[in-house]
C-alpha positions, 0 to 999 in steps of 0.5 A, spaced: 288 900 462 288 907 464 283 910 467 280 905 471 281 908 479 275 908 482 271 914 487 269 913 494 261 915 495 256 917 490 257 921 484 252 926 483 249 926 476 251 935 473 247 938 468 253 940 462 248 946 461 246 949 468 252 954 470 258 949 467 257 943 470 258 946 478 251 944 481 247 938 483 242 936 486 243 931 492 239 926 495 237 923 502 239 916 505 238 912 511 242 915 517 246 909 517 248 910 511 254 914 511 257 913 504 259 921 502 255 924 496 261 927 492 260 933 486 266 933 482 267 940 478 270 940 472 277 945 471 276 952 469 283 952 465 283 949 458 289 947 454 285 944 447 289 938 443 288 940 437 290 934 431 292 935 424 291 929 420 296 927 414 295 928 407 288 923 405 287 923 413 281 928 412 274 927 410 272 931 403 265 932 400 263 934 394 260 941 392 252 940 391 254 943 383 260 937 382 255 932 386 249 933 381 254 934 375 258 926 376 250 924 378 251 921 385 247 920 390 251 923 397 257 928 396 263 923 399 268 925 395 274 922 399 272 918 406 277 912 407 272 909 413 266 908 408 269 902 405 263 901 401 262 908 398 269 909 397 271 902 393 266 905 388 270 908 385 276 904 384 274 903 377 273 911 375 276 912 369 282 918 369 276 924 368 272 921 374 277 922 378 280 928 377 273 931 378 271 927 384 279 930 387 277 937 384 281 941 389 276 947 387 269 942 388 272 939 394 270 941 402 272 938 408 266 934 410 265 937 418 259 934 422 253 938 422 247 936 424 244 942 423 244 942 416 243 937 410 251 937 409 251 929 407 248 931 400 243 925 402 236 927 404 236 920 407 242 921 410 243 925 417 250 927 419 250 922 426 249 917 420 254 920 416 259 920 422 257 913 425 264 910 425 264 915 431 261 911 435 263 910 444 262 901 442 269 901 439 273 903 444 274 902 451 279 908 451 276 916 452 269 914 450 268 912 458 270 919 460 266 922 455 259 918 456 260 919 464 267 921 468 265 928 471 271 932 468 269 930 460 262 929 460 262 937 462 265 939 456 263 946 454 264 945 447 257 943 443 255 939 451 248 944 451 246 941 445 249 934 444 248 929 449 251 922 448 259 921 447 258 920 440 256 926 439 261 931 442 267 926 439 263 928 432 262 935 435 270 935 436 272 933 429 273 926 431 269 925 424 272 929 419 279 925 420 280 918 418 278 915 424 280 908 423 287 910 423 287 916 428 282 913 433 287 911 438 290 917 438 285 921 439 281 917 444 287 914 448 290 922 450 283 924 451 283 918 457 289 919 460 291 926 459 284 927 462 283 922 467 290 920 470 288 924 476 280 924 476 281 921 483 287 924 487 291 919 485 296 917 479 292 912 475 296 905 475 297 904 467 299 911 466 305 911 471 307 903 469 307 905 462 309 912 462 310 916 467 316 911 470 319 909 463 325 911 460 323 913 454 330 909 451 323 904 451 320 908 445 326 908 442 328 916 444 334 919 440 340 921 445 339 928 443 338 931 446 337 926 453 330 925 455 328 922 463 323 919 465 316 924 467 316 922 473 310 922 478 311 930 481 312 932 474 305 929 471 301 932 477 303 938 476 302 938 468 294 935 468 292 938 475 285 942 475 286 943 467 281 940 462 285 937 455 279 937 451 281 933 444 280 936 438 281 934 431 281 939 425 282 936 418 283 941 412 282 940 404 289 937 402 288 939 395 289 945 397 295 948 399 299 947 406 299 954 407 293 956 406 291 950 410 296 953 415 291 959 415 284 956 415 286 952 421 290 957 425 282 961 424 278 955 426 283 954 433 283 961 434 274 961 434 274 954 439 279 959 445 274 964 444 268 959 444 271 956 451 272 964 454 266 966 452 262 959 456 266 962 462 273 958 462 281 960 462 284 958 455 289 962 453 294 956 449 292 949 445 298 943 443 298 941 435 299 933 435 301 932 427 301 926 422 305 926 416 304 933 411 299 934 417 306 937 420 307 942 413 301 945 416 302 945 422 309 949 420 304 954 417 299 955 422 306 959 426 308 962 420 307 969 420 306 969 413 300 965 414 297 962 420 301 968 424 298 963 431 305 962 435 303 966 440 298 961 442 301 955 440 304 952 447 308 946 443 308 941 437 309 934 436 310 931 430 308 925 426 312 921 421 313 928 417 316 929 411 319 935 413 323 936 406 320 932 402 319 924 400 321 922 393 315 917 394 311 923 392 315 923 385 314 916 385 306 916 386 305 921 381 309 918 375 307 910 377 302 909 381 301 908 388 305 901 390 301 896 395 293 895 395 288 898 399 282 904 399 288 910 397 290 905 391 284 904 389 281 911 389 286 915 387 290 909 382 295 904 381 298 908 375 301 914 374 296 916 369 291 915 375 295 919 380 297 925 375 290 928 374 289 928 382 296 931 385 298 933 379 292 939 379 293 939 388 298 943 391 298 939 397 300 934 394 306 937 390 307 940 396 310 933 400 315 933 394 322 933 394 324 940 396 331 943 395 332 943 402 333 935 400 339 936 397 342 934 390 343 927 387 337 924 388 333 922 382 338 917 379 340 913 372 343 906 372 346 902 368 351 896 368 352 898 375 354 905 373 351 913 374 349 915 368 345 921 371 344 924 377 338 930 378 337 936 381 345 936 379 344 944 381 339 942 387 334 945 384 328 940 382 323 944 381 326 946 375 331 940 373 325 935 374 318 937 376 318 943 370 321 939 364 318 939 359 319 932 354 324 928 358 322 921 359 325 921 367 321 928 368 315 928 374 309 930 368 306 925 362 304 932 359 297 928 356 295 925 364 295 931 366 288 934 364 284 928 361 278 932 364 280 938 361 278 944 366 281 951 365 285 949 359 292 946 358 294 943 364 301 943 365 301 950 364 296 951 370 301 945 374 307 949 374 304 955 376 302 950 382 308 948 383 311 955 383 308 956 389 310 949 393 317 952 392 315 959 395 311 955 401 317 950 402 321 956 402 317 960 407 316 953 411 324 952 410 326 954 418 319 954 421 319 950 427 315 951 434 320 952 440 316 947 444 317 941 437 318 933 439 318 929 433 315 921 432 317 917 426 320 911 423 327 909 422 327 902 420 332 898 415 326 894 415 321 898 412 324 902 406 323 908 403 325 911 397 330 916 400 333 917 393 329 914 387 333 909 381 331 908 373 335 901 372 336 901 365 337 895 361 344 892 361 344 890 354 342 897 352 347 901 347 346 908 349 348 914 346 345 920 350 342 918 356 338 925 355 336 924 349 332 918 350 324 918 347 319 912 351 316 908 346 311 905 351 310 905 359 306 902 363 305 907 368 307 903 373 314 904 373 317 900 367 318 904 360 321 902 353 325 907 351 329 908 344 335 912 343 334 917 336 341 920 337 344 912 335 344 911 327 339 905 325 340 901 318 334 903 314 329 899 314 330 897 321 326 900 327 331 903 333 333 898 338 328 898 343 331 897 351 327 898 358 328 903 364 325 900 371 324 904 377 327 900 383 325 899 389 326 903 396 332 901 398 333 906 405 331 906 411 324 909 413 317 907 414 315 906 407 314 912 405 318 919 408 326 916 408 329 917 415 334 922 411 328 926 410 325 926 417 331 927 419 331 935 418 328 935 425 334 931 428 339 936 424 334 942 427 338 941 432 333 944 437 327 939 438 326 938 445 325 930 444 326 926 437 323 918 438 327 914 431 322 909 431 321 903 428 316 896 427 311 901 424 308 903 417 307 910 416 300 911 414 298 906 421 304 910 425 298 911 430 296 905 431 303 903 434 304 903 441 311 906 441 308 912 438 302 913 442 307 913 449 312 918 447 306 922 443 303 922 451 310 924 454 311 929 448 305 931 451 305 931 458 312 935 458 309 941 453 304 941 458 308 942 464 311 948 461 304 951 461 303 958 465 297 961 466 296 969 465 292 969 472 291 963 478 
């Protein structure tokens, strides 16, 4: 377990508040006791942690009018760690989702114990955050609630005593903690806590340090070593790591989240400047679409924050898209669980929620995904490959009256806001284009990657309607649905074939098929793979053994996300000693 070495002498208690954290008050022993009273004065420098959470890995509440208006007693809108709030809505009709997941009725549920923002008179904001709680963990939190170098975080210590408090403080909160908390807590630990006593704590050398990161499944290019112990010193000596996690309203879209956060970053630098301390670069850890909005943070175009960014490392992302998300929208999520119960296991459940969020068109397939990949089959041969010109936005997300088009036209608005709703989704569409443009070539000079490249854990690289061998098809443009069930089965007619009169057309069924490519479930390997073909990542880890969503949960990914880390540190220089 890392951060286990142990001082010699008495740990004087500091107070955060008193000239930060550098006096203590002594005490007096007998003379024959000798044992040294010790004061340990937390570093000036500061190098912020700052993770990003996937699609569906930030907390959203309800704007207090949409609240009144769906008659609920808090304004949870989406918060997968409270089970019991969340499982009531898996039973919401088409309406009450789309209102509930309302891109424009939806804020990022931030801890603000100052105010009343639960929505919930009886509610506190600790009491929203409890799942935040130093109980559940044995990593990070001890260093929060006691070791002298986190617990005089500057960031919110003069108001917020107990090691809850400053996670919830830092944003642990406002992310989905069930599925990020190993990360947050184990870089809080180690990055914080491996030299805390002028020596390299054991777990970290055994597991980290001296290991070839051929052990987490590294790609050869470019070759990585191990870290080795002088290296590790010099990245974490006399600098503080203080993790933050910054969620974002993934209905909206990636580049104006890119904007929101690069804000939300800058503001924490100078609140660490202001209460005395050196800060001058923050390190982005991504999950999934949380990538996309990374790449947004540096862009000029929104974020503008490059200059401040020292390094990225990314997590299962997509970085040109995931045909899973054309998939979801047109039948549903696949699987079980707290996603498909909310937001649907069927497509006239998930259309009315991404199809009116950018964000979520955004993880779409994007031209830089290449041609080919939506697919018509029949008796073993192709009957139709899209985009042929490679452009999907216009040859599939756009049509209009094709049964194999992203968009059932009446799933789109059953709530009707502003209007007819495949007008408003193609103009959505229009600026995921210019965003996934604009983001095409954008990637840190300091990126190294995670994610999953498992034969065993399929994904959808490409996606397949497999059509009925017994069918007679004419034109298979032409094709009409007779029914479908929205979960990736349709019954489709034929009207260009003659049908004897008084007879009904020939009725023949059109299957989606299941992943087939390597990946993690969701983001193919193919995609992922962008990073790779980049050409100039500092490290790529091509995982395997892990489902996207509890890709932090994996210890494979932990470790190399550690090493990412420590070597993007170590390339950090200071404007002054």
């Amino acid at each position: 377990m890392a951060g286990e070495s142990k001082t010699t002498g008495y740990k004087l208690p500091v107070d955060p508040a008193a000239k930060q954290g550098t006096v203590a008050q002594g005490f007096v022993t007998p003379k024959q006791d000798r044992t040294p009273q010790v004061l340990s004065i937390p570093p000036r420098r500061v190098l912020p942690i700052i993770f990003i959470p996937g699609i569906m890995g930030s907390n959203l509440r309800l704007s207090a009018d949409r609240q009144r208006e769906l008659g609920i007693d808090n304004n949870i809108a989406w918060r997968p760690d409270h089970a019991a709030v969340s499982a009531s809505g898996y039973n919401d009709s088409p309406i009450e989702r789309q209102r509930r997941l309302d891109p424009m009725a939806t804020e990022v549920d931030i801890y603000d114990p100052a105010g009343n923002a639960t929505g919930d008179v009886d509610e506190t904001a600790d009491e929203r955050n409890e799942e935040v709680n130093p109980k559940s963990l044995s990593m990070g939190y001890g260093r929060l609630a006691s070791g002298p170098v986190i617990k005089d975080d500057p960031y919110g210590a003069k108001e917020r005593k107990s090691a809850a408090q400053k996670a919830r403080a830092r944003g642990w909160g406002e992310v989905y903690y069930g599925s990020y908390k190993a990360v947050l807590s184990l870089c809080e630990e180690v990055l914080n806590a491996s030299f805390l006593y002028q020596r390299l704590d054991p777990w970290v050398e055994r597991y980290i340090v001296t290991k070839a990161p051929s052990e987490w499944e590294a790609h050869t290019a470019p070759a990585l070593a191990p870290l080795g112990e002088d290296l590790t010193r010099e990245a974490l000596k006399g600098c503080f790591f203080p993790v933050h996690a910054m969620g974002y309203n993934w209905l909206k879209g990636n580049g104006e989240s890119g904007t929101v956060i690069a804000g939300r970053i800058d503001a924490l630098m100078k609140r660490y400047q202001t209460d005395g301390y050196q800060c001058e670069k923050v390190i982005l850890v991504t999950h999934s679409m949380g990538g996309l909005v990374a790449r947004a943070v540096i862009h000029p175009k929104f974020g503008g924050f490059n200059d401040k960014v020292l390094g990225i490392v990314h997590g299962v992302m997509p970085a040109i898209g995931a045909a899973a998300a054309y998939r979801r929208v047109r039948c549903g999520f696949e699987g079980s669980g707290i996603v498909v119960g909310v937001v649907g296991a069927y497509g006239f459940h998930v259309t009315p929620v991404l199809g009116n969020a950018q964000g979520g068109l955004e993880l779409l397939p994007s031209c830089d995904y290449g041609r080919n990949w939506l697919k018509v089959r029949a008796n073993g041969n192709t009957l139709m490959s899209l985009p042929a010109r490679g452009d999907p936005y216009e040859e599939i997300y756009k049509v209009r009256g094709k049964w194999y088009n992203l968009l059932r036209e009446e799933w789109i608005n059953p709530a009707n806001a502003d209007g007819p709703g495949f007008r408003r989704t193609c103009a959505l569409l229009d600026r995921a284009r210019d965003f996934h443009v604009a983001i095409s070539a954008t990637y840190h000079d300091q990126s190294y990657a995670t994610y999953g490249a498992d034969p065993e854990r399929k994904a959808w690289h490409s996606v397949t309607w497999e059509i009925d061998k017994a069918a007679r098809i004419g034109s298979v443009d032409a094709l009409t649905i007779a029914e479908d069930n929205a979960q990736g089965v349709m019954f489709l007619v034929d009207p260009t074939l003659p049908v004897a009169e008084g007879k009904q057309a020939p009725r023949f069924t059109a299957t989606l098929l299941a992943p087939s490519d390597p990946g993690d479930q969701t983001v193919p390997m193919f995609s992922a793979d962008a990073q790779l073909r980049h050409g100039k990542f500092k490290g790529i880890f091509r995982q395997s053994g892990y489902e996207h969503q509890d890709s932090y949960k994996d210890d494979k990914v932990i470790r190399a996300t550690l090493y990412s880390l420590i070597r993007i540190a170590s390339t950090m220089t200071w404007s002054k000693p």
